[in-house]
Z-matrix of the N, CA and C atoms (Angstrom, degrees):
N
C 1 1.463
C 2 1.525 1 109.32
N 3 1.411 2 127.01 1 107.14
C 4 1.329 3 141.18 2 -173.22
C 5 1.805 4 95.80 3 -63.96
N 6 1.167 5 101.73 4 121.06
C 7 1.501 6 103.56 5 145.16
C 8 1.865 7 131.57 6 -119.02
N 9 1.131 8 84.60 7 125.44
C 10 1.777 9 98.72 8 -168.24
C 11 1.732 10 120.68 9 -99.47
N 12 1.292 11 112.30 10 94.09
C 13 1.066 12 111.23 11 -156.23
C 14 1.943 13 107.24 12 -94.96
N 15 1.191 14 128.72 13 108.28
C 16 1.439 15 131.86 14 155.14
C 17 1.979 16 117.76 15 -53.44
N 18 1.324 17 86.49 16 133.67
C 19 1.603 18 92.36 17 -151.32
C 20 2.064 19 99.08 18 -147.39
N 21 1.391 20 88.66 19 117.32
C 22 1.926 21 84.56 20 169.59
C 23 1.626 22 103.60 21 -171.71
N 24 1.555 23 126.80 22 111.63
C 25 1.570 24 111.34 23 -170.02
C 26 1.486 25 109.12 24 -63.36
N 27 1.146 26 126.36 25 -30.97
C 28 1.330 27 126.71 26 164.83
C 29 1.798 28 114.17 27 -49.65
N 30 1.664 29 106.22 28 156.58
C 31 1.017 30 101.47 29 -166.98
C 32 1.813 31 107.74 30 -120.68
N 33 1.371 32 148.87 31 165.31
C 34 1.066 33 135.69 32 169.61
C 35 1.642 34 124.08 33 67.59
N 36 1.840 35 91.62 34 27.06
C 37 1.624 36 117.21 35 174.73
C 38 1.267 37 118.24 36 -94.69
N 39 1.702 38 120.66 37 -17.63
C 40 1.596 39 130.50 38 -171.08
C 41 1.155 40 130.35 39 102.11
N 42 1.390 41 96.31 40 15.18
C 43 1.627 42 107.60 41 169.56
C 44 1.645 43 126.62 42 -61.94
N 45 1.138 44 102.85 43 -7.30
C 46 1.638 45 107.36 44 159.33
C 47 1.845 46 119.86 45 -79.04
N 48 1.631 47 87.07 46 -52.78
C 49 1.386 48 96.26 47 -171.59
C 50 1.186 49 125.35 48 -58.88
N 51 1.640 50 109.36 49 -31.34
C 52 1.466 51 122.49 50 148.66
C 53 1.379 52 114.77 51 -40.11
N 54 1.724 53 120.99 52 -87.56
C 55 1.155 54 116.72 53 -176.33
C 56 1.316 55 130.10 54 -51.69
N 57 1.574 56 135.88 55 -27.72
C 58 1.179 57 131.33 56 172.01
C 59 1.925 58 108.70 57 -64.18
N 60 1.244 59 120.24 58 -39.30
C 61 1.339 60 137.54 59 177.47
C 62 1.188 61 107.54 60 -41.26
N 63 1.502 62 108.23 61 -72.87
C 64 1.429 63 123.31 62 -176.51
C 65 1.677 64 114.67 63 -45.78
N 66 1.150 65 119.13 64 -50.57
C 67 1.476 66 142.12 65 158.02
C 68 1.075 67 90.85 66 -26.25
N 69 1.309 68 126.48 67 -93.50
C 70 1.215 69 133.92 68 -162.88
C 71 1.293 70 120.16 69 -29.18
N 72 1.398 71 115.30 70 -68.91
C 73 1.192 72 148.09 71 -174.79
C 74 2.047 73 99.79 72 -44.33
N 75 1.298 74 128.03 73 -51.63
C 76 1.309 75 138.95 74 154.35
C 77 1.182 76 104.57 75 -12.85
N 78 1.651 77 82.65 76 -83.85
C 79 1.660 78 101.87 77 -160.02
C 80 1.085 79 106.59 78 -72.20
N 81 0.870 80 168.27 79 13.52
C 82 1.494 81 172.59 80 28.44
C 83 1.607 82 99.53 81 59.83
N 84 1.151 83 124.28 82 -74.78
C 85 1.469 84 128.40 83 -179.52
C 86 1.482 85 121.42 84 -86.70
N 87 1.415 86 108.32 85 9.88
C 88 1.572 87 128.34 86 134.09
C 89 1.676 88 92.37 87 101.76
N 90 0.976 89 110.01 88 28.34
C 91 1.739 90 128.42 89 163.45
C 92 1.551 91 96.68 90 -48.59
N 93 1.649 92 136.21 91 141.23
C 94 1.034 93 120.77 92 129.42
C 95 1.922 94 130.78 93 -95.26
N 96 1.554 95 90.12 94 102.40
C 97 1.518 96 119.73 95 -157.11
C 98 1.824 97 116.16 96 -80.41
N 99 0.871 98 122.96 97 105.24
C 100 1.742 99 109.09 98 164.33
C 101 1.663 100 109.22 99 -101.52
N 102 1.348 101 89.08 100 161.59
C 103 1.370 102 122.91 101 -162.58
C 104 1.654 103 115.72 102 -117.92
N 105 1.363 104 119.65 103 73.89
C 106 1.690 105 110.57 104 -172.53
C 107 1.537 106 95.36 105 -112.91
N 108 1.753 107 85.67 106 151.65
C 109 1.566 108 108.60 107 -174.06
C 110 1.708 109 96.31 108 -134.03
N 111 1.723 110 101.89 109 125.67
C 112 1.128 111 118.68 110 160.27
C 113 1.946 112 120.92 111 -115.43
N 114 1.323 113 100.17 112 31.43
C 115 1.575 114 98.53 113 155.94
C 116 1.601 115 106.47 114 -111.51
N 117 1.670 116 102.64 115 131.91
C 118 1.364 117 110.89 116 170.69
C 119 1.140 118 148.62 117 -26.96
N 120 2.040 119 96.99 118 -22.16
C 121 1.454 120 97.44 119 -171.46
C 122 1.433 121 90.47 120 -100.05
N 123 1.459 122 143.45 121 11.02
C 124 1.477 123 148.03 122 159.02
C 125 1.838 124 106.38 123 38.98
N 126 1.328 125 92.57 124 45.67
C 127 1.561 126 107.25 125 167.18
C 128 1.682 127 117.87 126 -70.26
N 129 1.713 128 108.71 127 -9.35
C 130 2.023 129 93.31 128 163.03
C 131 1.224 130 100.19 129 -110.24
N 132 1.426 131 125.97 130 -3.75
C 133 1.713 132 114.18 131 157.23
C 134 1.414 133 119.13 132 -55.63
N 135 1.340 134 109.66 133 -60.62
C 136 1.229 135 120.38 134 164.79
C 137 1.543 136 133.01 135 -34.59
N 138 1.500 137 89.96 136 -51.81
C 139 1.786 138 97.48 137 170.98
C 140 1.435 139 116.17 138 -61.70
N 141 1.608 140 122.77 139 -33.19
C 142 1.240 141 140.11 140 -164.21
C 143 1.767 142 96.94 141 -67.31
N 144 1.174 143 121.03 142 -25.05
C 145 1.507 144 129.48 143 -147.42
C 146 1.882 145 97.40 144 -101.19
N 147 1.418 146 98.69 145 -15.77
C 148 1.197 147 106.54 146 178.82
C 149 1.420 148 112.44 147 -103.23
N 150 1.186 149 132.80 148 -4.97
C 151 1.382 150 135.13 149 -167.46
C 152 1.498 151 116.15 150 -95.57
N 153 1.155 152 100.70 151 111.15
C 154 1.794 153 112.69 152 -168.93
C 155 1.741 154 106.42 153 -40.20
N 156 1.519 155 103.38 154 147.90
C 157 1.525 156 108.54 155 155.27
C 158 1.700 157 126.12 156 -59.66
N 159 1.080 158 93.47 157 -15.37
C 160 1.536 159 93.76 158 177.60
C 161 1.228 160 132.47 159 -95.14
N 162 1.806 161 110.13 160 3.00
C 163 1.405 162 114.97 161 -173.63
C 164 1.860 163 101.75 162 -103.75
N 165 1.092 164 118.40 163 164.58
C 166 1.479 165 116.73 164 -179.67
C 167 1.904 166 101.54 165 -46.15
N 168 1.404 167 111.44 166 137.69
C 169 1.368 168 129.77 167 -177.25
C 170 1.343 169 125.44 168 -61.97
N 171 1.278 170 136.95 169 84.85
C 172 1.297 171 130.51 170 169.11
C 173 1.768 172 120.66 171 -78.84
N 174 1.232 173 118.18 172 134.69
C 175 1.148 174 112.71 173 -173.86
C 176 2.042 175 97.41 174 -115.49
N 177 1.835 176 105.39 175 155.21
C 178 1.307 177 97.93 176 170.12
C 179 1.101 178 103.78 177 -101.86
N 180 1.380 179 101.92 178 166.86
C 181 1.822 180 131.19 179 -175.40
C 182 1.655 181 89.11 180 -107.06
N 183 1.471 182 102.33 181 96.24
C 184 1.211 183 110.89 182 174.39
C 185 1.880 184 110.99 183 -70.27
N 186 0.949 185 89.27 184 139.46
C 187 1.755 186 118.57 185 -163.99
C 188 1.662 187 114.25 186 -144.63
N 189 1.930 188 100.30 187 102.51
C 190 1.234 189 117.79 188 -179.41
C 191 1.168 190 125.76 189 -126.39
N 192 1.635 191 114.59 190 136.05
C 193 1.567 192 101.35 191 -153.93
C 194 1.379 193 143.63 192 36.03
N 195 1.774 194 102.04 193 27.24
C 196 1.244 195 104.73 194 146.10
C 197 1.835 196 79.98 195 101.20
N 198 1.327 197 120.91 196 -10.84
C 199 1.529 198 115.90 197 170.18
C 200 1.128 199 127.86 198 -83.77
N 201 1.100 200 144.77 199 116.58
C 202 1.590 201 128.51 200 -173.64
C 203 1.360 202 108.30 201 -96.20
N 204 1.284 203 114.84 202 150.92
C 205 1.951 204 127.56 203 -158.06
C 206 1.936 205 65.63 204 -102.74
N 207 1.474 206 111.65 205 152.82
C 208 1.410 207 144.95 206 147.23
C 209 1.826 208 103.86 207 -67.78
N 210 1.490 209 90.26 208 100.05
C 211 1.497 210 113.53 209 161.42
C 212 1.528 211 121.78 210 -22.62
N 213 1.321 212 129.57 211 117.46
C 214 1.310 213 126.17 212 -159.89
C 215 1.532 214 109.40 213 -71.29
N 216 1.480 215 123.82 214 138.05
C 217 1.529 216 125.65 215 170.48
C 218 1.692 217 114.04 216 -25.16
N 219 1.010 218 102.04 217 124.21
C 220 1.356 219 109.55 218 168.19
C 221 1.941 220 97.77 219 122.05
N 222 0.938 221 116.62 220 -36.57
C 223 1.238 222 124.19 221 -167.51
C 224 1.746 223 108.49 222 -38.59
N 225 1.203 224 131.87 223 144.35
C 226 1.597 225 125.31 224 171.54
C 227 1.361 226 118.03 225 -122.90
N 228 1.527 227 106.27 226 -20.69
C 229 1.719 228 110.76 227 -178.47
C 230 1.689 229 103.62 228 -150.86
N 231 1.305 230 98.47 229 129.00
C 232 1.455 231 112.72 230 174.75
C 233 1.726 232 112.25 231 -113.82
N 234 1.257 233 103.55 232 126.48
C 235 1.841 234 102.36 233 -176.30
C 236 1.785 235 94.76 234 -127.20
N 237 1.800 236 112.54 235 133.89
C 238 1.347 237 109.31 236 -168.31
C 239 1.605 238 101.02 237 -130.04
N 240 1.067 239 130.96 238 117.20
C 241 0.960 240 155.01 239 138.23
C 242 1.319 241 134.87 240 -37.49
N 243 1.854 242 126.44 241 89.29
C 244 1.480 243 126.02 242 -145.59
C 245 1.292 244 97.81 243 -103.55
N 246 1.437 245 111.47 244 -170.23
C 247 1.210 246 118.09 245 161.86
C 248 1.785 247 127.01 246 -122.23
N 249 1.744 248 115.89 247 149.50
C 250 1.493 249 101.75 248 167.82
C 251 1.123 250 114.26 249 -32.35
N 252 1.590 251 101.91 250 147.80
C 253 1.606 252 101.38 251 164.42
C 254 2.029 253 106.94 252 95.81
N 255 1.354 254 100.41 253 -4.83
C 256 1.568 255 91.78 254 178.94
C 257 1.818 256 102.50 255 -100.04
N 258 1.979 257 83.30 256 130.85
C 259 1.056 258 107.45 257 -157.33
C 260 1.815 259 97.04 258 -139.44
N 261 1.811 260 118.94 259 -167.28
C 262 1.361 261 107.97 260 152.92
C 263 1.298 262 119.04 261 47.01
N 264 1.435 263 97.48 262 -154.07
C 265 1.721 264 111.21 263 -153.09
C 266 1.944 265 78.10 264 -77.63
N 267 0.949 266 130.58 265 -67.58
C 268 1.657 267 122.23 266 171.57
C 269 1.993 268 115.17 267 9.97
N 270 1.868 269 91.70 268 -75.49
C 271 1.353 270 89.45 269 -175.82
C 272 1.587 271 101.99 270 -80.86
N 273 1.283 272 143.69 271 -1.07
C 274 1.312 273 120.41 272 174.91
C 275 1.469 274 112.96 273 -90.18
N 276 1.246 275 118.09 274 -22.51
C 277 1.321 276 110.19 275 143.38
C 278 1.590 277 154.04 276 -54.22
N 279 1.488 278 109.99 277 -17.66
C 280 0.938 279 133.11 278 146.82
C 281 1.669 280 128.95 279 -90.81
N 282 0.984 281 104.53 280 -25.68
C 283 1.757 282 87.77 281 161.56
C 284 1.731 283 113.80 282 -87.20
N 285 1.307 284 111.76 283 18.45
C 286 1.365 285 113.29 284 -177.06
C 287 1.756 286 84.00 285 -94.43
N 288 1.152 287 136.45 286 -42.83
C 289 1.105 288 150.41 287 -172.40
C 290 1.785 289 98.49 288 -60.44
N 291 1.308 290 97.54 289 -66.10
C 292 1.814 291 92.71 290 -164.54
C 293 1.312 292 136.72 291 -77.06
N 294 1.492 293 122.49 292 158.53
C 295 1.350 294 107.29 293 -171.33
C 296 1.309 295 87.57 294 -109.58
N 297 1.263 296 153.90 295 -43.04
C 298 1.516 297 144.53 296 142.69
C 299 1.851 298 119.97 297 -111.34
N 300 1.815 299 88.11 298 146.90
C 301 1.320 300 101.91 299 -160.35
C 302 1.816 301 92.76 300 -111.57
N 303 1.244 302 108.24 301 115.77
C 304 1.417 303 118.34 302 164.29
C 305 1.639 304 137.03 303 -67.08
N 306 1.000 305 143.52 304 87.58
C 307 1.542 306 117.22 305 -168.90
C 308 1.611 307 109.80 306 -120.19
N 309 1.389 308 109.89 307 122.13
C 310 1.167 309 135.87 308 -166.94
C 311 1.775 310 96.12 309 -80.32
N 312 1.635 311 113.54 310 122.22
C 313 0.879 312 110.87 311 173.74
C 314 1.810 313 130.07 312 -140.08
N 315 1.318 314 126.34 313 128.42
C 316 1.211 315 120.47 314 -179.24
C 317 1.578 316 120.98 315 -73.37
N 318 1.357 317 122.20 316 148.68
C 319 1.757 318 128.50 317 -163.90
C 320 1.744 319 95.91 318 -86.64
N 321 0.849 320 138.72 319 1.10
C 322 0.816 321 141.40 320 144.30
C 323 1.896 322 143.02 321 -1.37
N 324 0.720 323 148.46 322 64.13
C 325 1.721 324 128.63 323 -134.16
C 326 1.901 325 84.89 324 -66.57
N 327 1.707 326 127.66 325 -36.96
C 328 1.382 327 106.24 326 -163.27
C 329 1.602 328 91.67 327 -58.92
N 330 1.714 329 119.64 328 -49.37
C 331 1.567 330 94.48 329 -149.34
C 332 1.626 331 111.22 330 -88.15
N 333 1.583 332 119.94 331 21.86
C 334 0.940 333 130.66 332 167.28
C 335 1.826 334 115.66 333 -91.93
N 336 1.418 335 96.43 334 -20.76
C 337 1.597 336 100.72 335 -164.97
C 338 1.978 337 95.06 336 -82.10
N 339 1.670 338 85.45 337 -21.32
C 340 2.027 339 99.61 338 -170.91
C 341 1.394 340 125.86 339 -48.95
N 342 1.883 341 78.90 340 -36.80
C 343 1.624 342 106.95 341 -146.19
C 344 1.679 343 98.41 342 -116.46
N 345 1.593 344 120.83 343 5.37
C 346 1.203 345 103.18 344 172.55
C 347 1.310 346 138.40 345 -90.96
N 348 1.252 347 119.43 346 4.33
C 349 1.806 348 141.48 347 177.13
C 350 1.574 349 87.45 348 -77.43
N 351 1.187 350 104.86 349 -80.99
C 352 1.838 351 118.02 350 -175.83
C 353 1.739 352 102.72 351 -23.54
N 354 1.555 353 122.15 352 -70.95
C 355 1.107 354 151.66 353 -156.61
C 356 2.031 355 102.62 354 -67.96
N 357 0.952 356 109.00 355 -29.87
C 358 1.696 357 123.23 356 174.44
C 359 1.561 358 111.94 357 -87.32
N 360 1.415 359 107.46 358 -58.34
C 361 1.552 360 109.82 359 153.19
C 362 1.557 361 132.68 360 -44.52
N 363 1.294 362 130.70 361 -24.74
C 364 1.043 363 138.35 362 161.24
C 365 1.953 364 116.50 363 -72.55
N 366 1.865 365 105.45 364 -46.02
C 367 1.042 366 85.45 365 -177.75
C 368 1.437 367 120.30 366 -100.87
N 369 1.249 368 95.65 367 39.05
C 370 1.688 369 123.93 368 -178.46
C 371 1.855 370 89.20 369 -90.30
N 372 1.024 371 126.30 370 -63.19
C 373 1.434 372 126.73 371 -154.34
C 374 1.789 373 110.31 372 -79.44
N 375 1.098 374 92.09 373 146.38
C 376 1.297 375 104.12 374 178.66
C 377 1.563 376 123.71 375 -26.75
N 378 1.631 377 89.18 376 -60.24
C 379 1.916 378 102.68 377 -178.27
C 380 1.235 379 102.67 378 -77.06
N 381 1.326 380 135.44 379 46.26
C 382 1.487 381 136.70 380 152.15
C 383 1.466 382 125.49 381 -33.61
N 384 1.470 383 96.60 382 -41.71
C 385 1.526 384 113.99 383 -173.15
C 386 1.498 385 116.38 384 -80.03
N 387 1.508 386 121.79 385 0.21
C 388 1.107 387 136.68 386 144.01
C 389 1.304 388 115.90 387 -80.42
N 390 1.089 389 147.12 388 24.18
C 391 1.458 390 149.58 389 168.27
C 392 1.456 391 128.00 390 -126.71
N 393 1.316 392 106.40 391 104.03
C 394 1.636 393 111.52 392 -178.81
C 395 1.391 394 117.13 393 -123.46
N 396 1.549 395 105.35 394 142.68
C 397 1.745 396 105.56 395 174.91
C 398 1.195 397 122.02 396 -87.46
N 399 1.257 398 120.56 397 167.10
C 400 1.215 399 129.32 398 -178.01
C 401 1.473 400 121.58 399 -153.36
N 402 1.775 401 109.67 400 83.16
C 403 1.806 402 119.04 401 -165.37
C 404 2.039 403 102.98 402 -53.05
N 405 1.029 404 74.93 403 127.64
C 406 2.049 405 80.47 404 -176.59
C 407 1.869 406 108.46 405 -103.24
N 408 0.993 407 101.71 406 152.93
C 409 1.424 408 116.89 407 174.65
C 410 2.307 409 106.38 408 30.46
N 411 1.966 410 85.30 409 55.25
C 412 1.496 411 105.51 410 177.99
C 413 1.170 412 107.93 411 -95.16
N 414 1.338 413 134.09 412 -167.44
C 415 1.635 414 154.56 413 122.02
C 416 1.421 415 106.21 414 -105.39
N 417 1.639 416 113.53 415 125.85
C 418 1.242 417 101.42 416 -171.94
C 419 1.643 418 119.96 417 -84.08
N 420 0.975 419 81.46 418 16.26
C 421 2.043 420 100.79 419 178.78
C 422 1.175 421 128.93 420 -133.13
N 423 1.699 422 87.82 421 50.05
C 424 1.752 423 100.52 422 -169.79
C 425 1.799 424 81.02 423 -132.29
N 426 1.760 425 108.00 424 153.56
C 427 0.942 426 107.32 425 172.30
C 428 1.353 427 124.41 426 -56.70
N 429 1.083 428 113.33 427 -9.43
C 430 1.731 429 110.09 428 -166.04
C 431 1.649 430 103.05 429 -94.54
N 432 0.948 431 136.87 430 -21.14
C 433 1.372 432 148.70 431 144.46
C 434 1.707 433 108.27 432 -37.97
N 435 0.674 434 125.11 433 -54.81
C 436 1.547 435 155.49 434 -163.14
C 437 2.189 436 85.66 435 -82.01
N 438 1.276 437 115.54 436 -62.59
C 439 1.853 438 100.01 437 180.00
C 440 1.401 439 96.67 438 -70.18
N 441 1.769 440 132.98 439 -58.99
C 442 1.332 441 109.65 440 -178.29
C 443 1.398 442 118.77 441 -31.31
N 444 1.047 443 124.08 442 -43.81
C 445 1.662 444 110.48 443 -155.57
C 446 1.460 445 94.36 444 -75.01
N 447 1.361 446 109.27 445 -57.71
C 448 1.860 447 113.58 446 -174.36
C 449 1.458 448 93.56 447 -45.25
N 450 1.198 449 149.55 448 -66.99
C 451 1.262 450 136.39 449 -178.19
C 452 1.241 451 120.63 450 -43.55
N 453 1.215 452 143.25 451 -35.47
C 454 1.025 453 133.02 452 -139.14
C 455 2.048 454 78.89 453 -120.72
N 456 0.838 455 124.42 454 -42.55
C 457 1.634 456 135.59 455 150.04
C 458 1.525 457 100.29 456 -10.84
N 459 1.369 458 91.95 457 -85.97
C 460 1.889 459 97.62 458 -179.11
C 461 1.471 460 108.33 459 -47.25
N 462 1.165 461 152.43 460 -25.89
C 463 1.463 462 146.02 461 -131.44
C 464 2.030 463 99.06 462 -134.47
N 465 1.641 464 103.92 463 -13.59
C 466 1.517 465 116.46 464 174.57
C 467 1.299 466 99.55 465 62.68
N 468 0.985 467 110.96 466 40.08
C 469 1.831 468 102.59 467 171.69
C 470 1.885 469 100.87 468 -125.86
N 471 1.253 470 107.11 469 135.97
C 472 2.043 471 126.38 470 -169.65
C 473 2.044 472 97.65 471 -64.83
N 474 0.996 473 99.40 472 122.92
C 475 1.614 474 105.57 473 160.38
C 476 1.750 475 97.82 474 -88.15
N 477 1.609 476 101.83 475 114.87
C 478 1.195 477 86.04 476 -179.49
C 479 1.364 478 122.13 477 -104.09
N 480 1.481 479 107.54 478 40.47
C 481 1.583 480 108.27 479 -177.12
C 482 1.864 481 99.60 480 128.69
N 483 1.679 482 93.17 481 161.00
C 484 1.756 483 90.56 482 -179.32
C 485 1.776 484 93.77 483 -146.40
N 486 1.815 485 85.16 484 143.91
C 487 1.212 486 99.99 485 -175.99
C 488 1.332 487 117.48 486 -84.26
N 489 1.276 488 130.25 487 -177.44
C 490 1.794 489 125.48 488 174.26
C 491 1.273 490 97.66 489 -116.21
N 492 1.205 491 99.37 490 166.29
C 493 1.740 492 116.50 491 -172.48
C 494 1.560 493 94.50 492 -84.03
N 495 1.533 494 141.72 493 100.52
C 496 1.320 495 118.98 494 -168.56
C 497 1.490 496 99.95 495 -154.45
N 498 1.174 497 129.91 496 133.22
C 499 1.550 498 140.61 497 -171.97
C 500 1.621 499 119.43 498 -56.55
N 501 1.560 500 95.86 499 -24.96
C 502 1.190 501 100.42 500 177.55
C 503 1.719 502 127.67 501 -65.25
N 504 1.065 503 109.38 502 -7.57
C 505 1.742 504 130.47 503 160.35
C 506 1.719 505 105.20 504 -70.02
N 507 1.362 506 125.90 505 -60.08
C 508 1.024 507 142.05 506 176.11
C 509 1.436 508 111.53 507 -32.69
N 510 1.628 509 109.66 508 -85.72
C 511 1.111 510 138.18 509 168.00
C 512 1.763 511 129.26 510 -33.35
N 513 1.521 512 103.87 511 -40.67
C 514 1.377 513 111.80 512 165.56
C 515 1.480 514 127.61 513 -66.38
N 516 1.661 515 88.34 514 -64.75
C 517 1.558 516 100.00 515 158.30
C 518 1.355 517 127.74 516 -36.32
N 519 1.121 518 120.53 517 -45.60
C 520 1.958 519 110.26 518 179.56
C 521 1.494 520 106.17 519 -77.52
N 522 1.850 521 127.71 520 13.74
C 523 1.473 522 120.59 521 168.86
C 524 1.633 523 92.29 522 -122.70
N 525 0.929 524 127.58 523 9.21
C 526 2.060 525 132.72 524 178.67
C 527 1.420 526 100.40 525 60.18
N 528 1.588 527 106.41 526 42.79
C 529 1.447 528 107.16 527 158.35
C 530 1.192 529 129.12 528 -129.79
N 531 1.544 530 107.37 529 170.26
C 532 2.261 531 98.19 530 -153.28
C 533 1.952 532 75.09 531 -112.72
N 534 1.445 533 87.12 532 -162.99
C 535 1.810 534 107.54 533 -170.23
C 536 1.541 535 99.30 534 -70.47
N 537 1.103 536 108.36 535 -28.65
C 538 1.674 537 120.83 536 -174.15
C 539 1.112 538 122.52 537 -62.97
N 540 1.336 539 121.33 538 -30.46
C 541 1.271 540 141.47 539 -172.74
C 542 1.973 541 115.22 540 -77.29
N 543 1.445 542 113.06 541 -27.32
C 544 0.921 543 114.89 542 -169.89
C 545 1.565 544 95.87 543 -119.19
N 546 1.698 545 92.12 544 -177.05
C 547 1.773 546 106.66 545 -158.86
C 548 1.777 547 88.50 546 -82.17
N 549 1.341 548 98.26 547 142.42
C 550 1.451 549 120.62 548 -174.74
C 551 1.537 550 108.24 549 -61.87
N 552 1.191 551 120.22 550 -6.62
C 553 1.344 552 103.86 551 -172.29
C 554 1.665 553 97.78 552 -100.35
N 555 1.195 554 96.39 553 -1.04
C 556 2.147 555 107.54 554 174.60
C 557 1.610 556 98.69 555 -73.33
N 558 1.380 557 120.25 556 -53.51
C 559 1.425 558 120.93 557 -160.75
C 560 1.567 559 115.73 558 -121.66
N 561 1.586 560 107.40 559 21.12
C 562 1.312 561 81.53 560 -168.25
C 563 1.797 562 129.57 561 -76.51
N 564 1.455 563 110.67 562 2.18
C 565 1.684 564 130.06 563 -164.87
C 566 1.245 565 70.22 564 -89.47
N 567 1.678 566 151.81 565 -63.82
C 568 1.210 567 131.78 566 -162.64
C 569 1.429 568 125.06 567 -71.32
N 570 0.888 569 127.75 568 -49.51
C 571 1.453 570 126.68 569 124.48
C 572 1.883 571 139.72 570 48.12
N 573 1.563 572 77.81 571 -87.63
C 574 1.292 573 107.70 572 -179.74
C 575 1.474 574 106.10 573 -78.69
N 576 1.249 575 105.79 574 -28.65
C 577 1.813 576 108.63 575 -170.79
C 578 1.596 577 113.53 576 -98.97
N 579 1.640 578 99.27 577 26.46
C 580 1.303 579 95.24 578 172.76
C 581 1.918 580 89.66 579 -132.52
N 582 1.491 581 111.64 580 19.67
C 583 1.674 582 108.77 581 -174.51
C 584 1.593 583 119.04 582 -48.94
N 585 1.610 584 91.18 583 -56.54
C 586 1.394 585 115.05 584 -172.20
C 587 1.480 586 113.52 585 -59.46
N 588 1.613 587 103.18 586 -53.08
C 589 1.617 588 113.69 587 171.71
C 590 1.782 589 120.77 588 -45.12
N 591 1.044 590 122.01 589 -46.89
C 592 1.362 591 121.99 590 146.62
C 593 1.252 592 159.21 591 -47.09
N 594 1.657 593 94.20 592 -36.88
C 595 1.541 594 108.34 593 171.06
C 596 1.992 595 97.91 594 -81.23
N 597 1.336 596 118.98 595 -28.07
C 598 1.460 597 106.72 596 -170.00
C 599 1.501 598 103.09 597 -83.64
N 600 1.483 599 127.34 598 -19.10
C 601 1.515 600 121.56 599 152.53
C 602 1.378 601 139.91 600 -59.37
N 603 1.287 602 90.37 601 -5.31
C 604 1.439 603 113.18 602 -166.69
C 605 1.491 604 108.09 603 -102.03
N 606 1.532 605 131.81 604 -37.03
C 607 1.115 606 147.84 605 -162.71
C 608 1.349 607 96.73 606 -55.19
């Protein structure tokens, strides 16, 4: 049972949109998938609460006081949703948990300057090769696409693709639905820019 953990100490990078996505994306291919959130402001609980009975079933990985209950039998994919600020014995507890760690990141030099202690520490540790990026709300044919990667180059950690700045994240989300959920000709430019990100969760 893969667990896929979303991960960035910075806050207001897309670490939901990631994890609700990914969810999706599961259940979509008929995974039975949960969805637990241990940041306070429990923004993919929330989303979860909005997501119709009629779309493929996500269940949460209830998570109390920071304890997580063992995913009920049957389960095949777990996607976790952290919070700013995970750092310390925090994130080594959670990469004890994951079999890949996602971190959603903006080109940014502030949220690069945020995220580079975190981002060195990761490719400090062994399970490096569980760690992939993912440039958020990019153009992948903008120079700054082009320093993420060289950065992340130096540091040996995979850009695994970049998202677009596009409403359609927005828009889904306030009905608790991912790209998957709707007719392909709604998402398919988004889509594609999550190919790579999938197949390396998948490995």
């Amino acid at each position: 049972m893969p667990v896929i953990v979303i991960a960035n100490p910075k806050g207001g990078v897309g670490k939901s949109t990631i994890a609700t996505n990914l969810a999706g994306y599961f259940a979509k291919q008929g995974h039975k998938v949960m969805l637990g959130d241990i940041d306070i402001q429990q923004s993919s609980r929330a989303w979860l609460a909005l997501r119709p009975p009629s779309l493929p079933p996500i269940a949460a990985w209830e998570i109390a006081n920071g304890h997580m209950a063992k995913p009920p039998k049957g389960t095949t994919h777990v996607v976790l949703d952290t919070p700013a600020g995970l750092n310390g014995s925090r994130l080594d507890d959670v990469m004890k948990l994951a079999d890949k760690l996602v971190v959603p990141l903006q080109a940014s030099m502030f949220d690069i300057l945020a995220t580079q202690e975190f981002l060195q520490r990761l490719a400090g540790r062994q399970e490096k090769n569980q760690v992939g990026v993912v440039g958020m709300r990019i153009n992948v044919r903008t120079r700054a696409a082009d320093q993420l990667a060289h950065y992340m180059g130096n540091l040996g950690l995979p850009v695994l693709g970049y998202l677009r700045d596009t409403q359609n994240y927005v828009q889904l989300a306030a009905h608790g639905a991912t790209l998957w959920d709707v007719a392909p000709s709604r998402a398919e430019r988004d889509v594609e820019q999550w190919q790579e990100l999938v197949n390396w969760v998948q490995q």
